[in-house]
DSSP file (Angstrom, degrees, kcal/mol; ACC not computed):
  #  RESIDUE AA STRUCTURE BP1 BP2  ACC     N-H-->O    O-->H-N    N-H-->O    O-->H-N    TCO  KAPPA ALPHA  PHI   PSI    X-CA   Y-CA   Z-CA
    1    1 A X    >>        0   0    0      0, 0.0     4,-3.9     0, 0.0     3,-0.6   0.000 360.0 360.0 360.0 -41.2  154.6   91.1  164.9
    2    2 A X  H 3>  +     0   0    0      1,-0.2     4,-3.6     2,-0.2     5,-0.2   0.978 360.0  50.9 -60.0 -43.8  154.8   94.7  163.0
    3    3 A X  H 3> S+     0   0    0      1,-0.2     4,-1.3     2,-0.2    -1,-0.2   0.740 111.3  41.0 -57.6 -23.4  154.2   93.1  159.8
    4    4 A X  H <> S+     0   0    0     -3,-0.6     4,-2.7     2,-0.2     5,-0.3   0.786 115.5  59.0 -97.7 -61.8  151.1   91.1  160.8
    5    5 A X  H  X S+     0   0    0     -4,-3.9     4,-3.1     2,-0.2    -2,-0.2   0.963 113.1  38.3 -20.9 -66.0  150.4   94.8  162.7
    6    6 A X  H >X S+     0   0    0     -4,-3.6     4,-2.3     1,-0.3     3,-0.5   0.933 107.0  60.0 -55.7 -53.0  150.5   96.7  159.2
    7    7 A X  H >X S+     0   0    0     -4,-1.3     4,-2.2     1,-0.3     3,-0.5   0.873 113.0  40.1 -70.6 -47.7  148.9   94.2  157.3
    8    8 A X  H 3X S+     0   0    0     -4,-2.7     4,-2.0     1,-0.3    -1,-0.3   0.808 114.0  54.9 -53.9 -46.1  145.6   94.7  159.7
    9    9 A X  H <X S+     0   0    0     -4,-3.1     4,-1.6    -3,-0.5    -1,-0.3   0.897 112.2  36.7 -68.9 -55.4  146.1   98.1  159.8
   10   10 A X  H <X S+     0   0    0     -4,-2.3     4,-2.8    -3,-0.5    -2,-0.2   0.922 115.8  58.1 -77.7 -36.3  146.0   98.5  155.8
   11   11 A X  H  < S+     0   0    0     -4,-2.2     4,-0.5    -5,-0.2     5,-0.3   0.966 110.3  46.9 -36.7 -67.5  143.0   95.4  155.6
   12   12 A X  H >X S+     0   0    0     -4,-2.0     4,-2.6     2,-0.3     3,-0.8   0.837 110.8  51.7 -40.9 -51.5  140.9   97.8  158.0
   13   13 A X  H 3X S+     0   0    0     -4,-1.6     4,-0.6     1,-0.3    -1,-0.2   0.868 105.6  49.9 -78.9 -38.5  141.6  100.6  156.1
   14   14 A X  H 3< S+     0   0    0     -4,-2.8     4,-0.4     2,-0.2    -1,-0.3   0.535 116.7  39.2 -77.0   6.2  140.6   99.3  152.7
   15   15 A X  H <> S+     0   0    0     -3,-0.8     4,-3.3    -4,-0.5    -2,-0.2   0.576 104.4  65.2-124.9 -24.6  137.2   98.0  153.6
   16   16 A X  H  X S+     0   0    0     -4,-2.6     4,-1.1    -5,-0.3    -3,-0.2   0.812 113.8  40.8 -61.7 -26.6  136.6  100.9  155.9
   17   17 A X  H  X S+     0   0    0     -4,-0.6     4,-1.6    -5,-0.3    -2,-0.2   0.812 104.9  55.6 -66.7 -38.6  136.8  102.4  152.3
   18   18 A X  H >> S+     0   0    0     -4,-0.4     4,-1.4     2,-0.2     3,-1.1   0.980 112.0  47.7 -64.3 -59.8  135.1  100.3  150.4
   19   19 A X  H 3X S+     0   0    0     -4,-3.3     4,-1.6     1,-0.3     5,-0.2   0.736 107.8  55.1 -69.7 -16.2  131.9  100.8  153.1
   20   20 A X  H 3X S+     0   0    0     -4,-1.1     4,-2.2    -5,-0.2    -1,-0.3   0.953 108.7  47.0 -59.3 -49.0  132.1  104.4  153.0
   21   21 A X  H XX S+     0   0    0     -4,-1.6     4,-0.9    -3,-1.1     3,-0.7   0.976 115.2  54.3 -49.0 -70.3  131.8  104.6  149.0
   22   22 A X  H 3X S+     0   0    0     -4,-1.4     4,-1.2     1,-0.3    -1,-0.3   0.602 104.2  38.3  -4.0 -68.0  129.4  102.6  149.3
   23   23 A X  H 3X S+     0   0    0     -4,-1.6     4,-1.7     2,-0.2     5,-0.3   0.776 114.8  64.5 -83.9 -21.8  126.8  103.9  151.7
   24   24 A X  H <X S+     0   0    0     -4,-2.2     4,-0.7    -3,-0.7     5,-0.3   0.742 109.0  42.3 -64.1 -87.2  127.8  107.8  149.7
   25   25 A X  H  X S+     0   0    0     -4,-0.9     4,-1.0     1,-0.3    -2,-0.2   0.536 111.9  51.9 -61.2 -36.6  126.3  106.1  146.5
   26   26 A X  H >X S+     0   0    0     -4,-1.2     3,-4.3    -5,-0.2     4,-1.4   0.986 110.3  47.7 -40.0 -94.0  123.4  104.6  148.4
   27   27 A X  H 3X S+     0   0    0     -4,-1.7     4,-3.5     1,-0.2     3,-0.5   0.889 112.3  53.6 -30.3 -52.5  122.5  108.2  150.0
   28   28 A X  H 3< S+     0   0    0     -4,-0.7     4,-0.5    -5,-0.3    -1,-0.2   0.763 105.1  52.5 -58.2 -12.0  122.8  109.8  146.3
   29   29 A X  H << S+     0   0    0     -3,-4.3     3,-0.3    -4,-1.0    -1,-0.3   0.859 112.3  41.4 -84.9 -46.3  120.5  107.4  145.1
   30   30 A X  H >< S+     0   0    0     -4,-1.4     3,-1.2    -3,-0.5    -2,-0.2   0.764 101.5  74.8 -87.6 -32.7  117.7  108.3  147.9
   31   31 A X  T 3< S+     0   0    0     -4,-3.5    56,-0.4     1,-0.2    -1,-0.2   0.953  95.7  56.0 -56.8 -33.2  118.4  112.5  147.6
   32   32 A X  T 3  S+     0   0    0     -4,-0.5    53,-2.9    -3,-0.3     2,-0.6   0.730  88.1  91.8 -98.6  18.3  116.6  112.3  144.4
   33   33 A X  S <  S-     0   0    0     -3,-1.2    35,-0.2    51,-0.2    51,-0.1  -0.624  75.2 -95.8 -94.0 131.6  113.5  110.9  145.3
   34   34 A X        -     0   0    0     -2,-0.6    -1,-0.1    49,-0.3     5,-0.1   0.389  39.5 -84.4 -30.5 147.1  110.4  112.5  146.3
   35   35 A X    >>  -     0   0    0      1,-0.2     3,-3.4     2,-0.1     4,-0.5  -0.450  29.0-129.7 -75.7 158.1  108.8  113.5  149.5
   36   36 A X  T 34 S+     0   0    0      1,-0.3    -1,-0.2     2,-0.2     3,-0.1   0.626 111.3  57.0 -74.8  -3.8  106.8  110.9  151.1
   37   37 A X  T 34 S+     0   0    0      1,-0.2    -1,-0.3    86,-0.0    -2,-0.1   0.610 106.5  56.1-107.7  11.6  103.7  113.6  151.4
   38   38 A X  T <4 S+     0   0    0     -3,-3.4     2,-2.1     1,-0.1    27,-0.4   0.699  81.5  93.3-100.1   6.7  104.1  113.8  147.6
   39   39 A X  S  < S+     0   0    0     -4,-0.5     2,-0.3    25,-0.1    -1,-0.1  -0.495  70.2  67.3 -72.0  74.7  103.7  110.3  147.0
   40   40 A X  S    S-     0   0    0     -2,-2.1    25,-1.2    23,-0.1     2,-0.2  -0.892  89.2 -50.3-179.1-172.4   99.8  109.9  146.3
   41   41 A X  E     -A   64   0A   0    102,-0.5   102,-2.9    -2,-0.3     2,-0.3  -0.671  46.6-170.1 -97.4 125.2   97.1  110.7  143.7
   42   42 A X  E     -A   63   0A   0     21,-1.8    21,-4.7    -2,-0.2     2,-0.3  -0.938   8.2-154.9-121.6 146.2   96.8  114.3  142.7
   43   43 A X  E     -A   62   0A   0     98,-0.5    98,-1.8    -2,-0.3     2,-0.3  -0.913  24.0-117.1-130.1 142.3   94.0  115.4  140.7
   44   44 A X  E     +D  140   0B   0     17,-2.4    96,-0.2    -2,-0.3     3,-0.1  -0.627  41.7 161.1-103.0 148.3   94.5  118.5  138.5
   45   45 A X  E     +     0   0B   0     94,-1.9     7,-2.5    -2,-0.3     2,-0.3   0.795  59.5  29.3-109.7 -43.6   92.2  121.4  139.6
   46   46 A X  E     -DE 139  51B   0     93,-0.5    93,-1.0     5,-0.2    -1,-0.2  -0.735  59.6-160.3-133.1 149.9   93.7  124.9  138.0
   47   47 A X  E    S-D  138   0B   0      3,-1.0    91,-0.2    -2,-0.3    90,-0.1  -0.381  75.9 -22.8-148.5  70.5   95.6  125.2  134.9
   48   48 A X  S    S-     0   0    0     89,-0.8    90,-0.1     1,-0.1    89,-0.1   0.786 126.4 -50.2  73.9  40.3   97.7  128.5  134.6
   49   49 A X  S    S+     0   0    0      1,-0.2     2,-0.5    88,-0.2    89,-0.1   0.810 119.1 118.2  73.5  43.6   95.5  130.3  137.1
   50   50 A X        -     0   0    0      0, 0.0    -3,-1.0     0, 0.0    -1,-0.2  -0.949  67.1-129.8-122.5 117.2   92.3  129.0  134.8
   51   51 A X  B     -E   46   0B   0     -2,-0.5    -5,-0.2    -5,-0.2     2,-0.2  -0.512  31.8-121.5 -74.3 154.8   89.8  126.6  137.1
   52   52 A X        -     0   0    0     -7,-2.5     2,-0.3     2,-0.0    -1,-0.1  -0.550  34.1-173.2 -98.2 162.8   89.4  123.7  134.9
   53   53 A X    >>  -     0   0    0     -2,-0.2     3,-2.4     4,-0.0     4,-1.1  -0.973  45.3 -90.9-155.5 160.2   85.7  122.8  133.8
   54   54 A X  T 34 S+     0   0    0     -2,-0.3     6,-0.0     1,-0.2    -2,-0.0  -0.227 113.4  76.8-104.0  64.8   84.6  119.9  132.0
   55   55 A X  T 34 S+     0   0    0     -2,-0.9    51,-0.5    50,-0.0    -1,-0.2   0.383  94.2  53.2 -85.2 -44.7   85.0  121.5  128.4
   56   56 A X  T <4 S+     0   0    0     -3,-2.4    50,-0.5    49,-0.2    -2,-0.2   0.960 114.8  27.0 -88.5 -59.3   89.0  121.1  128.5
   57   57 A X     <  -     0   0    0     -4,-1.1     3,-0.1    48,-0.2    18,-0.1  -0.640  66.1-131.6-117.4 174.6   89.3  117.6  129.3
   58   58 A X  S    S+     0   0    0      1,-0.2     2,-0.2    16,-0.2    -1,-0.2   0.983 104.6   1.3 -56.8 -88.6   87.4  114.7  128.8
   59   59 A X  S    S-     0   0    0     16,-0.5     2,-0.5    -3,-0.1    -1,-0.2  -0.579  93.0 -90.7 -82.7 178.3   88.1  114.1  132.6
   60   60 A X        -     0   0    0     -2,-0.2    15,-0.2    -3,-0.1    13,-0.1  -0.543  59.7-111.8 -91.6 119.8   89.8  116.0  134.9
   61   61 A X        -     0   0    0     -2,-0.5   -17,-2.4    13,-0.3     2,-0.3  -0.079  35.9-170.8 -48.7 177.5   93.9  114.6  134.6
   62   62 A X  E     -AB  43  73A   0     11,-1.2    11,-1.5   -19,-0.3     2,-0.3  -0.978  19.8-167.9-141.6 150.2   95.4  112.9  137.2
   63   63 A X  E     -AB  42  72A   0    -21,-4.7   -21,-1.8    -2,-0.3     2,-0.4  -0.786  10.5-155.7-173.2 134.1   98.7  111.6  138.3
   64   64 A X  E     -A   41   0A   0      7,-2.0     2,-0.5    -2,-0.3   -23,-0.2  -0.874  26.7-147.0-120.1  97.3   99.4  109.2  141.1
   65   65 A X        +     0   0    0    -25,-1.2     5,-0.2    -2,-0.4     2,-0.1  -0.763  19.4 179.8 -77.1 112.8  103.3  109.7  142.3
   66   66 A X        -     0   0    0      3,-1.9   -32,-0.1    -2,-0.5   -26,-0.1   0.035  44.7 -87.6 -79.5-167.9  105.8  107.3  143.7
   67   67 A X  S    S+     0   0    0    -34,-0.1    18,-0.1     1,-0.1     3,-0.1   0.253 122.6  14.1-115.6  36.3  109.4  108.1  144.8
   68   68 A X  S    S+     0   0    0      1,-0.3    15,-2.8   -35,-0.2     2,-0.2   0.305 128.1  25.7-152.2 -30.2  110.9  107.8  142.1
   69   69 A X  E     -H   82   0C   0     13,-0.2    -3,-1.9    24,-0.0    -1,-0.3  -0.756  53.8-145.6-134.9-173.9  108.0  107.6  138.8
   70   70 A X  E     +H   81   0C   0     11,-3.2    11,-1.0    -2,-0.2    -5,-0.2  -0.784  13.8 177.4-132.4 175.8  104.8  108.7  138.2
   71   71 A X        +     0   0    0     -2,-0.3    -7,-2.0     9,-0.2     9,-0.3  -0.762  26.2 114.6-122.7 162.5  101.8  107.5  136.2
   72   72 A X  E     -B   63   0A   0      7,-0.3     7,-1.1    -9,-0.3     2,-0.3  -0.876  53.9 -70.4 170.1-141.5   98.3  108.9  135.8
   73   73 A X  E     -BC  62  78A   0    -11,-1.5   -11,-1.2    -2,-0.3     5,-0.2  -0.988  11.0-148.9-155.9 138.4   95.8  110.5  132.8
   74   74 A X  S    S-     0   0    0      3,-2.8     2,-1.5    -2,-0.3   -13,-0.3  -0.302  73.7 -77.9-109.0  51.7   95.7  113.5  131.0
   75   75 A X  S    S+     0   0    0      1,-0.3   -16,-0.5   -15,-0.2   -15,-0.1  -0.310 120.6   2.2  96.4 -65.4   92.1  113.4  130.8
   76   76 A X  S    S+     0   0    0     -2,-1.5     2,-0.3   -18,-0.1    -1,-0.3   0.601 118.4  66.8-119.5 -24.4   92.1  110.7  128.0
   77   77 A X  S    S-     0   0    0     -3,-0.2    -3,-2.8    22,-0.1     2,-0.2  -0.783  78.4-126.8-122.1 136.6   95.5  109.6  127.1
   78   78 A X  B     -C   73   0A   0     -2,-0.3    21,-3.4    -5,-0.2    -5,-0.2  -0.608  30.4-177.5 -75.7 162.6   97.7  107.6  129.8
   79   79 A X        +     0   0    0     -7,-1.1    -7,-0.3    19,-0.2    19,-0.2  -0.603   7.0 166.3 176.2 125.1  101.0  109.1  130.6
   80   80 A X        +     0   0    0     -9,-0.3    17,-1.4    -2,-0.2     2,-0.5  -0.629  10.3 124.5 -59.3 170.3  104.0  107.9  132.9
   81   81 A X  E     -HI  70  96C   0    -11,-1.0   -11,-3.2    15,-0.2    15,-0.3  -0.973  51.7 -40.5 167.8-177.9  107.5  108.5  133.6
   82   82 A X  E     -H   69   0C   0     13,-1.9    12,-0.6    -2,-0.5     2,-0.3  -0.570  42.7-172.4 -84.8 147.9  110.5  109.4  135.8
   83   83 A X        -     0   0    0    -15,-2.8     2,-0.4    -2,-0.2   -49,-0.3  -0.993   8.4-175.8-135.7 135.6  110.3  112.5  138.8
   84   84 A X        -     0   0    0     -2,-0.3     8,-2.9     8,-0.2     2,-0.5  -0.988  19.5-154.6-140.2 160.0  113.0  113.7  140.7
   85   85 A X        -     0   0    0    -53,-2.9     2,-0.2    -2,-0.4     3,-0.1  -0.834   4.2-167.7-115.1 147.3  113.6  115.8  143.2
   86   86 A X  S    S-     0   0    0      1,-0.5   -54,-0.1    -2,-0.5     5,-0.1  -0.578  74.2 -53.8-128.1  87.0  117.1  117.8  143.9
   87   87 A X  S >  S-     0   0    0    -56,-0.4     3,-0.8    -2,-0.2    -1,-0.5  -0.024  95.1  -8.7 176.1-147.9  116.1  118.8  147.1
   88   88 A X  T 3  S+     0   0    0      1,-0.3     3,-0.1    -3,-0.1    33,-0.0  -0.571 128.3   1.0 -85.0 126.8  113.3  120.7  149.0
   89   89 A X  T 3  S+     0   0    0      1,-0.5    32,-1.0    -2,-0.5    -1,-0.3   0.001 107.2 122.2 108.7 -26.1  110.4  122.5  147.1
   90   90 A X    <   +     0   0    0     -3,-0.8    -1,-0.5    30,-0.2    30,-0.3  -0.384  33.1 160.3 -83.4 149.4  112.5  121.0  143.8
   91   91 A X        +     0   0    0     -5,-0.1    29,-0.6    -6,-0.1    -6,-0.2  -0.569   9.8 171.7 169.2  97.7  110.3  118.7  141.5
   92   92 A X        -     0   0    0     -8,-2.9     2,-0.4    27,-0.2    -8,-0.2  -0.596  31.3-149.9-111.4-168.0  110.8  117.5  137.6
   93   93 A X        +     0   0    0     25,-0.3   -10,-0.2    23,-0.2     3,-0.2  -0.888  32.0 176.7-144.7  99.6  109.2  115.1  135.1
   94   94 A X        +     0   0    0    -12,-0.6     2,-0.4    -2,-0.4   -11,-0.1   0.976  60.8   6.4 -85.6 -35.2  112.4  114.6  133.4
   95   95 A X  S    S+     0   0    0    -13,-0.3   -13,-1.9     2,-0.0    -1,-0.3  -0.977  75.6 166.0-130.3 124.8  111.5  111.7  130.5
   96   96 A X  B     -I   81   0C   0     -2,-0.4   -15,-0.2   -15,-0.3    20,-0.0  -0.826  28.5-141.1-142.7 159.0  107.9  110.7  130.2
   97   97 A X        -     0   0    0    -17,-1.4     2,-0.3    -2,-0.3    -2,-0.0  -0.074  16.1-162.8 -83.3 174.7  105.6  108.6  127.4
   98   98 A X        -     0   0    0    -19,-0.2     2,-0.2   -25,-0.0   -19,-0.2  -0.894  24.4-122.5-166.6 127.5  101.9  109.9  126.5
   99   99 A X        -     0   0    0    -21,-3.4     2,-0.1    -2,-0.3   -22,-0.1  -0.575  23.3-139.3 -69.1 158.5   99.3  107.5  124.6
  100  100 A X        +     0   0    0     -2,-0.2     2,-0.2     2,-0.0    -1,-0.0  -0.687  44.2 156.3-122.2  59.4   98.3  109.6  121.3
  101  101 A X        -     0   0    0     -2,-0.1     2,-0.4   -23,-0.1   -24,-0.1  -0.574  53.4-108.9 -72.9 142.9   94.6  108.6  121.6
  102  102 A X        -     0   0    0     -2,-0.2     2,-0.2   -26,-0.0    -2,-0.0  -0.972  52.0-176.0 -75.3 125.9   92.6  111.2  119.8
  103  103 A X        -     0   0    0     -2,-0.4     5,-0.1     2,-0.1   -28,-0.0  -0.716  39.6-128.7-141.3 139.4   90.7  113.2  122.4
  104  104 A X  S    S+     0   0    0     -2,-0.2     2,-1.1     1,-0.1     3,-0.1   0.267  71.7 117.3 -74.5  21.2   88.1  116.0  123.2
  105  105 A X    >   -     0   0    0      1,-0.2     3,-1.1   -48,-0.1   -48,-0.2  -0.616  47.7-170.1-119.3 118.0   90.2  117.6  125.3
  106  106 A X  T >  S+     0   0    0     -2,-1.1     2,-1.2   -50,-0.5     3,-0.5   0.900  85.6  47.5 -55.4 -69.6   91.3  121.0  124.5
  107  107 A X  T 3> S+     0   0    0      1,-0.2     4,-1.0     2,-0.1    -1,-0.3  -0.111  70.7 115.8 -70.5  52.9   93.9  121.5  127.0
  108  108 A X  H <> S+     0   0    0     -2,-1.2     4,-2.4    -3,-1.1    -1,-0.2   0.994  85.1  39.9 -58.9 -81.1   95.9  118.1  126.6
  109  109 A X  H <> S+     0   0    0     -3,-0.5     4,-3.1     1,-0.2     5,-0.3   0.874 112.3  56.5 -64.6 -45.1   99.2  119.9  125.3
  110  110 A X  H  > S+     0   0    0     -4,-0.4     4,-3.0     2,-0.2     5,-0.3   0.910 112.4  40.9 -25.9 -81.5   98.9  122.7  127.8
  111  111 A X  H  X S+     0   0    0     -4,-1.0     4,-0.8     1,-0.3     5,-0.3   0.853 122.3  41.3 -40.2 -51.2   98.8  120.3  130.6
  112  112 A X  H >X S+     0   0    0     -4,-2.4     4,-2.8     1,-0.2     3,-1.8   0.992 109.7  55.0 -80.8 -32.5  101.4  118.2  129.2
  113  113 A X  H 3X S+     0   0    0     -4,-3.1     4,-1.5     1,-0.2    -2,-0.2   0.983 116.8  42.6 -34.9 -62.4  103.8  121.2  127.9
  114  114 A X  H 3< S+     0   0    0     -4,-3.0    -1,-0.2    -5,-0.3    -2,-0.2   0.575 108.3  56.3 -75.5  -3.7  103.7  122.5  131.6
  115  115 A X  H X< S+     0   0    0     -3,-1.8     3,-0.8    -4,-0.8    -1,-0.3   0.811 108.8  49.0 -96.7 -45.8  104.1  118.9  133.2
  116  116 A X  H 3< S+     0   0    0     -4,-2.8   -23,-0.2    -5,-0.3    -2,-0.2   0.751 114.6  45.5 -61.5 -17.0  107.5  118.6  130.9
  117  117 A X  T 3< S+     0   0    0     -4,-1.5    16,-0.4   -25,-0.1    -1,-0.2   0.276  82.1 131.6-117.0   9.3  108.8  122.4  132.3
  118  118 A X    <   +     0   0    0     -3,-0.8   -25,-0.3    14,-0.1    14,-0.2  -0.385  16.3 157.6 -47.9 134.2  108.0  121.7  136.1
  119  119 A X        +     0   0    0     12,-2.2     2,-0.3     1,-0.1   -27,-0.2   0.182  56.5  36.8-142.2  34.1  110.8  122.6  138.2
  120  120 A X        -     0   0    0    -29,-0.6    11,-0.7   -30,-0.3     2,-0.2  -0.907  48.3-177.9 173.9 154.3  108.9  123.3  141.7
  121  121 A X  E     -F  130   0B   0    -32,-1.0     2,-0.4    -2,-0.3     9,-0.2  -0.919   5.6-176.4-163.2 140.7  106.3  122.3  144.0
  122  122 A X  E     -F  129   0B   0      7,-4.3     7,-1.6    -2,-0.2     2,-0.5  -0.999  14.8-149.8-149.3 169.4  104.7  123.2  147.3
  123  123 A X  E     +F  128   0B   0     -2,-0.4     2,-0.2     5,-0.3     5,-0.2  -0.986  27.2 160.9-142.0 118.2  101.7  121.3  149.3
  124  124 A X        -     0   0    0      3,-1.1     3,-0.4    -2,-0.5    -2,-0.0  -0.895  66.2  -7.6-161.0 142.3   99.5  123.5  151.5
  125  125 A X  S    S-     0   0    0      1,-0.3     2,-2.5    -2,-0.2    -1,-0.4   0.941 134.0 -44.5  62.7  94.6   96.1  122.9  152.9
  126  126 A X  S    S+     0   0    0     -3,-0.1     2,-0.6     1,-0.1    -1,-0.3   0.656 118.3 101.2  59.7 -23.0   95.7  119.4  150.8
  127  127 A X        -     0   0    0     -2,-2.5    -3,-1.1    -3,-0.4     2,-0.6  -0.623  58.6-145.4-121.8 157.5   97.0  120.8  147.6
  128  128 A X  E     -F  123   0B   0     12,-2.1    -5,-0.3    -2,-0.6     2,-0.2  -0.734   8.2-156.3-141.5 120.1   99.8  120.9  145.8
  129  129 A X  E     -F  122   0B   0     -7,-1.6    -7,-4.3    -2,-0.6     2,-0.3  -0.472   7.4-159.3 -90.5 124.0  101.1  123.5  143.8
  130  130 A X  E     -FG 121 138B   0      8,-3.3     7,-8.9    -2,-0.2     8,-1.3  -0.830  11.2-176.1-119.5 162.1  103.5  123.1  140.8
  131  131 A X  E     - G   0 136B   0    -11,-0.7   -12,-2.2    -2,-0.3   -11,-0.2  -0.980  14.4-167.7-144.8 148.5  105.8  125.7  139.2
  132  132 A X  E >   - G   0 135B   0      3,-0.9     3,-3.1    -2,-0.3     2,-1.0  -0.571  54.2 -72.0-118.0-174.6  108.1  126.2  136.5
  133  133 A X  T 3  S+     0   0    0    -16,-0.4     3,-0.1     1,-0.3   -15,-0.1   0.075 127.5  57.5 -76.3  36.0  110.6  129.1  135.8
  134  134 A X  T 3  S-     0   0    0     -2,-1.0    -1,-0.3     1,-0.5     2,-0.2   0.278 119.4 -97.9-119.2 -31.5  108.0  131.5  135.0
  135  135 A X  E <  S+ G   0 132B   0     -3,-3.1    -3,-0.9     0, 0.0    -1,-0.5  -0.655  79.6   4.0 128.3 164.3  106.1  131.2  138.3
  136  136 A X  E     + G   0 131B   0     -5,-0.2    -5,-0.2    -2,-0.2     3,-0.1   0.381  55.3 155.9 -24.2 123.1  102.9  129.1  139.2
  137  137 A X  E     +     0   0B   0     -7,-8.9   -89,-0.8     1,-0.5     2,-0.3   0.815  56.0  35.4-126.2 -17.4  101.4  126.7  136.5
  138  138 A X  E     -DG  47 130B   0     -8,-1.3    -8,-3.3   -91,-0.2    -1,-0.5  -0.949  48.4-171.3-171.7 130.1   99.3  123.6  138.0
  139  139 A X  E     +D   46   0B   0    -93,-1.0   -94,-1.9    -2,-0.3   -93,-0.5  -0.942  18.3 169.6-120.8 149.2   97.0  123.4  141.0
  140  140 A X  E     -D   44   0B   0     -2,-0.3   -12,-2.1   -96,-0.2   -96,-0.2  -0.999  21.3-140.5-147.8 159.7   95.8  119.7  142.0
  141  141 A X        -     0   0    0    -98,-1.8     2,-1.1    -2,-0.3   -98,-0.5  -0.272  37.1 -80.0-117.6-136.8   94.0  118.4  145.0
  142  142 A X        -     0   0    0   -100,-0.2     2,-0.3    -2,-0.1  -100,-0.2  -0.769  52.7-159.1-113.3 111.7   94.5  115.2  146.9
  143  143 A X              0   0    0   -102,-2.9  -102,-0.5    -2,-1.1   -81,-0.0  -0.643 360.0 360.0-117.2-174.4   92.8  112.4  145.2
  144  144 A X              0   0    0     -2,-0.3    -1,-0.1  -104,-0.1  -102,-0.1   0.530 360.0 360.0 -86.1 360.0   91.5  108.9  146.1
């Protein structure tokens, strides 16, 4: 009867292991994904404390957010990619592609330079502010 005891005892104990690993690698998977209130279309308004006017782009970019990728427009050119978040207020674009259209639009690289060095965000009134390790770079507002 002790042997039959043990063997339960050590059974139990490995799959009570197993499910623990488990559900940790699960949670690590969901910490780097975005907040749900950034998950929607942001339309870019301000560009390194400059209001944008429609001289720099062709149209004004955009970029539409998931919890885990992005896609959207830098005015002419599409461009997607990965976003993570390492916790709250935290916010990169770590890898993403750009079409190489030729474009009227003067700040293109700006836009995209400062989308590649993002390490921040905050959302107040509607908008949502990104920043890199210099301090504020990109205003956008909530788009359709």
């Amino acid at each position: 009867m002790k042997k039959i005891l043990m063997l339960f005892i050590a059974v139990s104990l490995t799959y009570s292991c197993k499910s623990t690993k488990t559900t940790n690698s699960t949670t690590a998977v969901n910490e780097n994904a975005v907040e749900k209130k950034l998950q929607q279309t942001w339309i870019l308004e301000n560009l390194n404390g400059k209001v944008l006017t429609e001289k720099d782009f062709s149209s004004f970019p955009k970029i539409e957010m998931s919890s885990t990728s992005f896609s959207g427009s830098t005015g002419c050119n599409g461009i997607k990619g990965s976003l993570v978040s390492n916790g709250a207020g935290k916010l990169q674009f770590p890898n993403f592609t750009s079409e190489t259209q030729k474009c009227n639009a003067k700040k293109e690289a700006e836009f995209l330079q400062l989308l590649k060095t993002t390490s921040g965000y905050s959302i107040e009134n509607n908008k949502l502010y990104l920043s890199n390790q210099f301090g504020l770079t990109m205003s956008f507002k909530k788009g359709n």
